[in-house]
ROVEXKE-797919 format. One record per atom (N, C-alpha, C): atom name; z negated, x negated, y. Coordinates in nm, 4 decimals, decimal comma. Last residue first. Layout:
N
atom->CA | zz->Z | xx->X | yy->Y
...
//
This chain:
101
atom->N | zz->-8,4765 | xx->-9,5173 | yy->9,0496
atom->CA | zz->-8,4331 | xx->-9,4847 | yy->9,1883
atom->C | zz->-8,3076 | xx->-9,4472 | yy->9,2421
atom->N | zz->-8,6566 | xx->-9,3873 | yy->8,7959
atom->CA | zz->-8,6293 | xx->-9,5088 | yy->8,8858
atom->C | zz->-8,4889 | xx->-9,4353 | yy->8,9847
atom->N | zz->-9,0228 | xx->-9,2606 | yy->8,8706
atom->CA | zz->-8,8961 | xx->-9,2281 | yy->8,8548
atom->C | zz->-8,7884 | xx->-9,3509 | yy->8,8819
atom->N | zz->-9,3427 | xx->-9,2457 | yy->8,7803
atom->CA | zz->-9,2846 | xx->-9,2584 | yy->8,8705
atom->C | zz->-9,1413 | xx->-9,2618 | yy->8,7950
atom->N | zz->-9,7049 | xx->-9,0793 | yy->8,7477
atom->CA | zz->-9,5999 | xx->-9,1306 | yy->8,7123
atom->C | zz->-9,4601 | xx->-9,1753 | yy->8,7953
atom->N | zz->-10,0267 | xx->-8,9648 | yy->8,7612
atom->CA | zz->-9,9225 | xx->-9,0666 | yy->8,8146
atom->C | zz->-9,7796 | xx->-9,0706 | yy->8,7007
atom->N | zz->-10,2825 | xx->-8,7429 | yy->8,8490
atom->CA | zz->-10,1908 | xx->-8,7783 | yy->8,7417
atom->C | zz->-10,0737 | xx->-8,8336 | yy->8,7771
atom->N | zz->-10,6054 | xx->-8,8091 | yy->8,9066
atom->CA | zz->-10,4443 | xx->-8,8214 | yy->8,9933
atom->C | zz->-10,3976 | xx->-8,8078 | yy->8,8776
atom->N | zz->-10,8891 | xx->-8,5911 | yy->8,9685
atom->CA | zz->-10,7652 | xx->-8,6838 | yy->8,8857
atom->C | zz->-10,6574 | xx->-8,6918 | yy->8,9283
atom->N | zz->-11,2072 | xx->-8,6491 | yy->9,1609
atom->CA | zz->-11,0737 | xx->-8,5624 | yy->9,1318
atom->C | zz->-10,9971 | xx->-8,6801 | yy->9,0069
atom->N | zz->-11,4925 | xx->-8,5655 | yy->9,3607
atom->CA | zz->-11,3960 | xx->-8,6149 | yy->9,2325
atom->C | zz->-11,2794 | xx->-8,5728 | yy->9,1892
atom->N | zz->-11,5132 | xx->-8,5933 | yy->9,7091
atom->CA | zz->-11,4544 | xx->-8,5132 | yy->9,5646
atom->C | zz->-11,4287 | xx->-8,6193 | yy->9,4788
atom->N | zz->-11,5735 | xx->-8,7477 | yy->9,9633
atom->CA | zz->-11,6528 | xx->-8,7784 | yy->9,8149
atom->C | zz->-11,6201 | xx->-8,7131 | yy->9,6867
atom->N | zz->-11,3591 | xx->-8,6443 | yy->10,1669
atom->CA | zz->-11,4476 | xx->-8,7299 | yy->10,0813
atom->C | zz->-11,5392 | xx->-8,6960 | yy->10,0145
atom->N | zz->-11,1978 | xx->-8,3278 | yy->10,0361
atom->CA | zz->-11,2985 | xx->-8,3690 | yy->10,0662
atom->C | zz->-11,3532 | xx->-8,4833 | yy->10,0604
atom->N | zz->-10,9283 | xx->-8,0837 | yy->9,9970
atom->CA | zz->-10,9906 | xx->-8,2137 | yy->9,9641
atom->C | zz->-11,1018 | xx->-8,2515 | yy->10,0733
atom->N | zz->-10,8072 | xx->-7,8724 | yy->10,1058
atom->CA | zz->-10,9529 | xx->-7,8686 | yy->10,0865
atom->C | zz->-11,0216 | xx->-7,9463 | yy->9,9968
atom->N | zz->-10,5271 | xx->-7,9521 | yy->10,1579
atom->CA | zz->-10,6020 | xx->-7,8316 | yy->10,2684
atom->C | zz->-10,7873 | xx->-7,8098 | yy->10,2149
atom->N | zz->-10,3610 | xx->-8,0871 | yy->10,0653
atom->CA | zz->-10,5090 | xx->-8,1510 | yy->10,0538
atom->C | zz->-10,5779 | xx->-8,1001 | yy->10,1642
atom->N | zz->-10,1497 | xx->-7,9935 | yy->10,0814
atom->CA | zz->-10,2126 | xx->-7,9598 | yy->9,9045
atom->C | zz->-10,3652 | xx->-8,0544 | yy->9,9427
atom->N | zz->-10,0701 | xx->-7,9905 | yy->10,2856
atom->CA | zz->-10,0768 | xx->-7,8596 | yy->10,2946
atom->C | zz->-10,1737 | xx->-7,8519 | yy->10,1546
atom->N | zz->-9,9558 | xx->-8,2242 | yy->10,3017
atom->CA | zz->-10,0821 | xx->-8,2071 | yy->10,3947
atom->C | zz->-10,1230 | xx->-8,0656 | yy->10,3431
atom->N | zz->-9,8111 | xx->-8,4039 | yy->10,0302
atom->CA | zz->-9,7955 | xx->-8,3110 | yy->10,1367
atom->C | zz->-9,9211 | xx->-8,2041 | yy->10,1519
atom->N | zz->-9,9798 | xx->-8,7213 | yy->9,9724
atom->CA | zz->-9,9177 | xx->-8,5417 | yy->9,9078
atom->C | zz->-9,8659 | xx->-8,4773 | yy->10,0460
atom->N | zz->-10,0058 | xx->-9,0356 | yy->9,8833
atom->CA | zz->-9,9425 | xx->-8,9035 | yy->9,9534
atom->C | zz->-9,9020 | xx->-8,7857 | yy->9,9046
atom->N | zz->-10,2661 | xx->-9,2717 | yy->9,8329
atom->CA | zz->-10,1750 | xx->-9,2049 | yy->9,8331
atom->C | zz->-10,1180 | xx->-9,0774 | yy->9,9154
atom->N | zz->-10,4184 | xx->-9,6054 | yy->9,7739
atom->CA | zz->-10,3749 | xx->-9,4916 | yy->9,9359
atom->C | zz->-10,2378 | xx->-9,4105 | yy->9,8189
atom->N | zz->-10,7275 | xx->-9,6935 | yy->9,6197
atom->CA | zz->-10,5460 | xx->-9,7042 | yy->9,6361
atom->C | zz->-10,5751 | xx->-9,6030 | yy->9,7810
atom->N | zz->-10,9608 | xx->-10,0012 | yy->9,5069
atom->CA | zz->-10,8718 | xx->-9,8894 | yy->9,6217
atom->C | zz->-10,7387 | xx->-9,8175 | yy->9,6036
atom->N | zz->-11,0864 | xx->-10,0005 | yy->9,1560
atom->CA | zz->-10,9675 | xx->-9,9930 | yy->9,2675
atom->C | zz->-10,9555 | xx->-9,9331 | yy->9,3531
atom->N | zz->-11,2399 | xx->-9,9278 | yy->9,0538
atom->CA | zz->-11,3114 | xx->-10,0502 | yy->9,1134
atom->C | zz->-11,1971 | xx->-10,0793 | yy->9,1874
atom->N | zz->-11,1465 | xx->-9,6830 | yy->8,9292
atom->CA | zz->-11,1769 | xx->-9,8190 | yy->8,8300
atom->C | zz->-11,1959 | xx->-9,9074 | yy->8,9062
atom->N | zz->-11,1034 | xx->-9,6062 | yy->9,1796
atom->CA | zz->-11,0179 | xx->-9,5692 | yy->9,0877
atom->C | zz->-11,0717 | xx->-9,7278 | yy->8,9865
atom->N | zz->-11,0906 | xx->-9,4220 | yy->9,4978
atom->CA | zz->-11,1232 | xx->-9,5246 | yy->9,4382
atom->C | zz->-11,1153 | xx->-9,5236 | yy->9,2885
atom->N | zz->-10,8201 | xx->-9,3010 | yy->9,8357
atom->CA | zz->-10,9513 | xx->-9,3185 | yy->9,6952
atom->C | zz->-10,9869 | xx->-9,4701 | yy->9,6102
atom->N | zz->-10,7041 | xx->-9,1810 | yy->10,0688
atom->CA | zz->-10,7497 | xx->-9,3005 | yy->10,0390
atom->C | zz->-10,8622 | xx->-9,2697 | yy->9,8998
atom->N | zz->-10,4135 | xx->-9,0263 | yy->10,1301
atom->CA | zz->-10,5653 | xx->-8,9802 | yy->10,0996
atom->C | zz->-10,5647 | xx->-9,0948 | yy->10,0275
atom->N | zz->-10,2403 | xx->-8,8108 | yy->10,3850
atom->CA | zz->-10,3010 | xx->-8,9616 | yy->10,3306
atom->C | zz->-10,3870 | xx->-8,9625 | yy->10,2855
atom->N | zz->-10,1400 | xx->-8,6328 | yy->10,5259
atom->CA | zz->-10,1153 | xx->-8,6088 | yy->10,3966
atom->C | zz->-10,1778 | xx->-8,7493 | yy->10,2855
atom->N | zz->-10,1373 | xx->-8,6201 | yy->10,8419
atom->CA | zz->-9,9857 | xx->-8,6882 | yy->10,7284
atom->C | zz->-10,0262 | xx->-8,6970 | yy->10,5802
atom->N | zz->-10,3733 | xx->-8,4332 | yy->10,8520
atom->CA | zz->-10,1984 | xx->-8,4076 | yy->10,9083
atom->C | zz->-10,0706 | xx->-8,4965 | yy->10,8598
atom->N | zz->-10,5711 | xx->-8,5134 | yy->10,6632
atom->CA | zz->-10,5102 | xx->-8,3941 | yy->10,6251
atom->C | zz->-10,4288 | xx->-8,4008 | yy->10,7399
atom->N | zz->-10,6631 | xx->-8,7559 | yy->10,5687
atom->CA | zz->-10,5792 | xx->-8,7366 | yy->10,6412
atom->C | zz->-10,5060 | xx->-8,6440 | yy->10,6478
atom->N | zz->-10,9567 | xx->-8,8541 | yy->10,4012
atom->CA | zz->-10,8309 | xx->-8,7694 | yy->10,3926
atom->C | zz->-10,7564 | xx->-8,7534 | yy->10,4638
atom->N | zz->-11,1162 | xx->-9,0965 | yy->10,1595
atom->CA | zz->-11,0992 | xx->-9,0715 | yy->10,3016
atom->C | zz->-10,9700 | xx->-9,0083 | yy->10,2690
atom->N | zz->-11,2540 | xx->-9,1425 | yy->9,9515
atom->CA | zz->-11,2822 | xx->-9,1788 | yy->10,0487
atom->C | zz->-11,2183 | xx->-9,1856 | yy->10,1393
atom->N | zz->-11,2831 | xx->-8,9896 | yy->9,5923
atom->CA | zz->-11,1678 | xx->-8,9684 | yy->9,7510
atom->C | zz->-11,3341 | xx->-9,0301 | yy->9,8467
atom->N | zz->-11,2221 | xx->-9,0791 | yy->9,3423
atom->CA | zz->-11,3310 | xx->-9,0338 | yy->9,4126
atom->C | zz->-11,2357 | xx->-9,0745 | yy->9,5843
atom->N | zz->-11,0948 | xx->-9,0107 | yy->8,9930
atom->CA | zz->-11,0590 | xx->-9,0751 | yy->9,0842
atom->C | zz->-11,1943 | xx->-9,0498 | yy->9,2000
atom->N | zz->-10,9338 | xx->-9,1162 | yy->8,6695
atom->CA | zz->-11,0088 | xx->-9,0373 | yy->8,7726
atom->C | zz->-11,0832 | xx->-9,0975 | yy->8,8763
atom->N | zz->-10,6114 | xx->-9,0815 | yy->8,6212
atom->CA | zz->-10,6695 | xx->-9,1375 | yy->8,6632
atom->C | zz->-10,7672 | xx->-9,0799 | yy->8,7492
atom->N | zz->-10,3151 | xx->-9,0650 | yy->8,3765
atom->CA | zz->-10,4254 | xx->-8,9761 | yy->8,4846
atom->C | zz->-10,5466 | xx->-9,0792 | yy->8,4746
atom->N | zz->-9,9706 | xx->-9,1327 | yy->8,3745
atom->CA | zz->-10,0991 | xx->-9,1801 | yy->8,3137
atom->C | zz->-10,2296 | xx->-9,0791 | yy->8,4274
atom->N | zz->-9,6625 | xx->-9,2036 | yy->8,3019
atom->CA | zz->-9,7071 | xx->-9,1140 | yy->8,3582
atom->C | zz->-9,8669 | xx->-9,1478 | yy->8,2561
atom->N | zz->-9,4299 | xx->-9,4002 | yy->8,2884
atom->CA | zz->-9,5323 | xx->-9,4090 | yy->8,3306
atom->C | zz->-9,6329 | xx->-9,3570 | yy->8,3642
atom->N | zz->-9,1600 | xx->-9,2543 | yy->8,3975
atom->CA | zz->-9,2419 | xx->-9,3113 | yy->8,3244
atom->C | zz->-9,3372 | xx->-9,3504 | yy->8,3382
atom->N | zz->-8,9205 | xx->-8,9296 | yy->8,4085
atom->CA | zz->-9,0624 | xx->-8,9813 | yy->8,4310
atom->C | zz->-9,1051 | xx->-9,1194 | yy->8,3743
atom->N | zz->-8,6036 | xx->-8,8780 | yy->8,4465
atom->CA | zz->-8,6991 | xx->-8,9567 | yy->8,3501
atom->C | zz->-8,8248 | xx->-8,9878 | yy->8,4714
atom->N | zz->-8,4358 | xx->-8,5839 | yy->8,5131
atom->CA | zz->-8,4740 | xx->-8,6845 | yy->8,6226
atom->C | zz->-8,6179 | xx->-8,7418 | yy->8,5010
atom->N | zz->-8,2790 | xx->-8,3959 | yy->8,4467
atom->CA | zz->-8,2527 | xx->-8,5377 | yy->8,3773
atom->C | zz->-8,3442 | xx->-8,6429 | yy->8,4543
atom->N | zz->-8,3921 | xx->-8,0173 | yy->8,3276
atom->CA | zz->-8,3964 | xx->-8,1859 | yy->8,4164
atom->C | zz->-8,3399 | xx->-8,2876 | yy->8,3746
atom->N | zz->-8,4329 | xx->-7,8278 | yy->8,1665
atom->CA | zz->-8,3047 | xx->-7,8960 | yy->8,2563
atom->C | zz->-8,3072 | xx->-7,9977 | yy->8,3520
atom->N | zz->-8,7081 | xx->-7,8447 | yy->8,0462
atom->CA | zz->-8,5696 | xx->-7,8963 | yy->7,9758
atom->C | zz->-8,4663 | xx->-7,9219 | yy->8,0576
atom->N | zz->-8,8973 | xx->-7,9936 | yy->8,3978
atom->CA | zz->-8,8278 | xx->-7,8650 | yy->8,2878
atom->C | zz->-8,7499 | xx->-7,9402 | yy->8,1971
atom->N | zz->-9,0226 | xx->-8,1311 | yy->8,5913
atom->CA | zz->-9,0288 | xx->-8,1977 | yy->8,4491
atom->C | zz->-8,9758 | xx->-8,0897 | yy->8,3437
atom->N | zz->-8,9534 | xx->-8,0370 | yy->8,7984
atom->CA | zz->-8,8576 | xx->-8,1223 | yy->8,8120
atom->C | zz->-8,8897 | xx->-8,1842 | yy->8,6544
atom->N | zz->-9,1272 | xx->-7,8479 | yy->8,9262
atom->CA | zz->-9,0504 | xx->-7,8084 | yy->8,8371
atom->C | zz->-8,9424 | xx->-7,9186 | yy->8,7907
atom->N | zz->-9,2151 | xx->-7,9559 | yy->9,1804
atom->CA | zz->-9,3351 | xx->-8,0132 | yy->9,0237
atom->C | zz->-9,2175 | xx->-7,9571 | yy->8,8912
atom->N | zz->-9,0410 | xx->-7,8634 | yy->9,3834
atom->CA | zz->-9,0886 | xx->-8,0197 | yy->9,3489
atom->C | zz->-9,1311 | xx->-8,0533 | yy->9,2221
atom->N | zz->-9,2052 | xx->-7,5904 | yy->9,3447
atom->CA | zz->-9,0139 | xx->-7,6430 | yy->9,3202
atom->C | zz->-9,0074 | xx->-7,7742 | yy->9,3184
atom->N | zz->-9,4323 | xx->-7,6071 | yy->9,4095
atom->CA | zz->-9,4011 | xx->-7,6114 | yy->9,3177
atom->C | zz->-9,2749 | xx->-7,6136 | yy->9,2617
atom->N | zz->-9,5296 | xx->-7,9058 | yy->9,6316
atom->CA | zz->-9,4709 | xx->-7,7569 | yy->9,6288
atom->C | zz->-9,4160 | xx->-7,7315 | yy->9,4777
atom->N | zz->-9,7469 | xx->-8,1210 | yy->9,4709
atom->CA | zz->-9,6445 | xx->-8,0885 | yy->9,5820
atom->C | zz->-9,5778 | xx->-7,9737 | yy->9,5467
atom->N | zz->-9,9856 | xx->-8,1469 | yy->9,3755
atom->CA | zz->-9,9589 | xx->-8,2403 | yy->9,4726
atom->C | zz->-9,8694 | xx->-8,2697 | yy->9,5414
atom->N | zz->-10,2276 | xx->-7,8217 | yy->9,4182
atom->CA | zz->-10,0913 | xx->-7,9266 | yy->9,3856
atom->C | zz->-10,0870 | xx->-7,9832 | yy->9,4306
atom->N | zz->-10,5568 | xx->-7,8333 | yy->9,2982
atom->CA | zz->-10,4310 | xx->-7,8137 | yy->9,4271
atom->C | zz->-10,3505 | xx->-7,8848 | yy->9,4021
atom->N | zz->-10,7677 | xx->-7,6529 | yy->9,0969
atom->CA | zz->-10,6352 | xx->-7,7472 | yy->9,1129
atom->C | zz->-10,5629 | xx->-7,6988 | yy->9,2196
atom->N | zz->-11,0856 | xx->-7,5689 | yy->9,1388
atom->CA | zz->-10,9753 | xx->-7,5496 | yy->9,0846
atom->C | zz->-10,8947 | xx->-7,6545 | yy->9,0952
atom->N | zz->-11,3544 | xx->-7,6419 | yy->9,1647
atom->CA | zz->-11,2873 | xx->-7,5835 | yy->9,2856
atom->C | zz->-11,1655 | xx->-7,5411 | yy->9,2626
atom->N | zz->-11,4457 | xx->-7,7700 | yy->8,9651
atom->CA | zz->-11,5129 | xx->-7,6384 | yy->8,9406
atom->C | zz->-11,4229 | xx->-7,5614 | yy->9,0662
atom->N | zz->-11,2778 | xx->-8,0211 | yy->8,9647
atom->CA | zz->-11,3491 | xx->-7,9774 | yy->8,9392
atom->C | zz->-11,3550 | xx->-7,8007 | yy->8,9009
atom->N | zz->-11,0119 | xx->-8,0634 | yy->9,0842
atom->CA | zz->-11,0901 | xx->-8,0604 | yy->9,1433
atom->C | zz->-11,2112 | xx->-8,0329 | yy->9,1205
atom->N | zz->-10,7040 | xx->-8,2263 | yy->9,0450
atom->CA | zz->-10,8120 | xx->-8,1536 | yy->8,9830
atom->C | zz->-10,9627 | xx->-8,1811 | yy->9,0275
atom->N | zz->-10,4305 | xx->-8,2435 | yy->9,1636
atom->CA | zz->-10,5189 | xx->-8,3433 | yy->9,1857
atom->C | zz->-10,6226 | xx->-8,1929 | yy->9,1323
atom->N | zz->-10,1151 | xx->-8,3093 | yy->8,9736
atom->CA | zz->-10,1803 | xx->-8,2182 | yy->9,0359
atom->C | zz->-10,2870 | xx->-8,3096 | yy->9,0726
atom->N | zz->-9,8355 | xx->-8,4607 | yy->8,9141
atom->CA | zz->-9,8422 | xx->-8,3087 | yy->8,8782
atom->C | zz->-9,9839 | xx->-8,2152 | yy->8,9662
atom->N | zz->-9,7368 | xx->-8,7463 | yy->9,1124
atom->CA | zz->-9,7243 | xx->-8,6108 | yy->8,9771
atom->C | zz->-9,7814 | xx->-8,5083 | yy->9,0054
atom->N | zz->-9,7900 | xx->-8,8696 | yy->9,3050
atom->CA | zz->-9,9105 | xx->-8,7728 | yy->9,3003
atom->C | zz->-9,8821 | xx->-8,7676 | yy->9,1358
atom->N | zz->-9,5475 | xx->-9,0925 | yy->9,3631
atom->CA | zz->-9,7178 | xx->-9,1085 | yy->9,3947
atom->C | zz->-9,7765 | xx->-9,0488 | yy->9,3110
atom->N | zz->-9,3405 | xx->-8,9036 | yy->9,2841
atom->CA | zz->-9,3734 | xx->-9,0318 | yy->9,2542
atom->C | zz->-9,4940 | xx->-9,0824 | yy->9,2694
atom->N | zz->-9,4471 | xx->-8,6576 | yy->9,4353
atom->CA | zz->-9,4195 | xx->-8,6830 | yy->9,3057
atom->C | zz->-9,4270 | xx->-8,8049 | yy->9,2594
atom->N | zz->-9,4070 | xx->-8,7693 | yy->9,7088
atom->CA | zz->-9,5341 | xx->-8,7107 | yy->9,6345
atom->C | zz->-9,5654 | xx->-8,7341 | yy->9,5240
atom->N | zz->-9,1533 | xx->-8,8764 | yy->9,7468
atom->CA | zz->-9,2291 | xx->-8,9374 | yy->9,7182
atom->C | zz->-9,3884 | xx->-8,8817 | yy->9,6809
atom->N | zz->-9,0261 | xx->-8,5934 | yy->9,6746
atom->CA | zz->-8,9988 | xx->-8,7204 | yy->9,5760
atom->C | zz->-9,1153 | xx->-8,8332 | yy->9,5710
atom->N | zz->-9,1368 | xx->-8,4941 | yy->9,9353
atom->CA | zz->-9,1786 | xx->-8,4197 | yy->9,8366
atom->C | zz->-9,1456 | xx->-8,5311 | yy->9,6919
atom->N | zz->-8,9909 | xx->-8,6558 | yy->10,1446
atom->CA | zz->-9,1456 | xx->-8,6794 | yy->10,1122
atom->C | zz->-9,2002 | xx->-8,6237 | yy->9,9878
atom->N | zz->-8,7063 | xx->-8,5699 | yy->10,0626
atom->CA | zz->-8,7295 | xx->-8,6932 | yy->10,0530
atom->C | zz->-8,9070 | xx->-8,7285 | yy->10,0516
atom->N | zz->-8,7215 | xx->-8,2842 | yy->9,8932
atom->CA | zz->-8,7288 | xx->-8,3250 | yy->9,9893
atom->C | zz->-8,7246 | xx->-8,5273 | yy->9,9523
atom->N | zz->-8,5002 | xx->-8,1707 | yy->9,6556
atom->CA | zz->-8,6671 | xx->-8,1585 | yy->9,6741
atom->C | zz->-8,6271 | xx->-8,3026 | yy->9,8231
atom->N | zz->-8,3093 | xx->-7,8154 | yy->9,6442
atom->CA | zz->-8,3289 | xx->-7,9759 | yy->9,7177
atom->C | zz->-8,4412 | xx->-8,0324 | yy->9,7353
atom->N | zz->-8,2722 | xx->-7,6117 | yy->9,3690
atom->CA | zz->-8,3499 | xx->-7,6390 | yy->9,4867
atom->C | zz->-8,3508 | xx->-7,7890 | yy->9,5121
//
């Protein structure tokens, strides 16, 4: 399966999931995208670290979701469809890692 050019950058951004508490886990990108950490992969992760997090603001049509993170702003991207019931003020975890190019 072809992972998209936005779906790479999800991944790179998102990794693996945004955890929601008691609401469950929404992916942070289609799951043919997330399958990319199997034994048959060659594609190297590094950096991969989780970070908890508090959403201030969502952009559920391009998928933009502004949070806060150890006294840090960031902006990240999932595809719109995985932050169908994100919420400011959720707590959540990013799990990050990124790929080289």
């Amino acid at each position: 399966m072809k992972i998209s050019e936005m779906n790479k950058i999800a991944l790179i951004l998102g990794a693996a999931a945004l955890s929601l508490g008691s609401a469950g886990t929404v992916l942070a990108a289609d799951t043919g995208a997330m399958a990319s950490t199997s034994s048959t992969s060659s594609t190297v992760v590094m950096g991969e670290h989780s970070m908890p997090a508090t959403v201030i603001h969502v952009n559920h049509k391009t998928g933009l979701m502004h949070v806060t993170s150890d006294g840090m702003k960031l902006t990240v991207h999932f595809p719109p469809a995985a932050l169908a019931k994100v919420k400011k003020g959720d707590k959540i975890d990013l799990h990050l890692g990124f790929s080289p190019g």
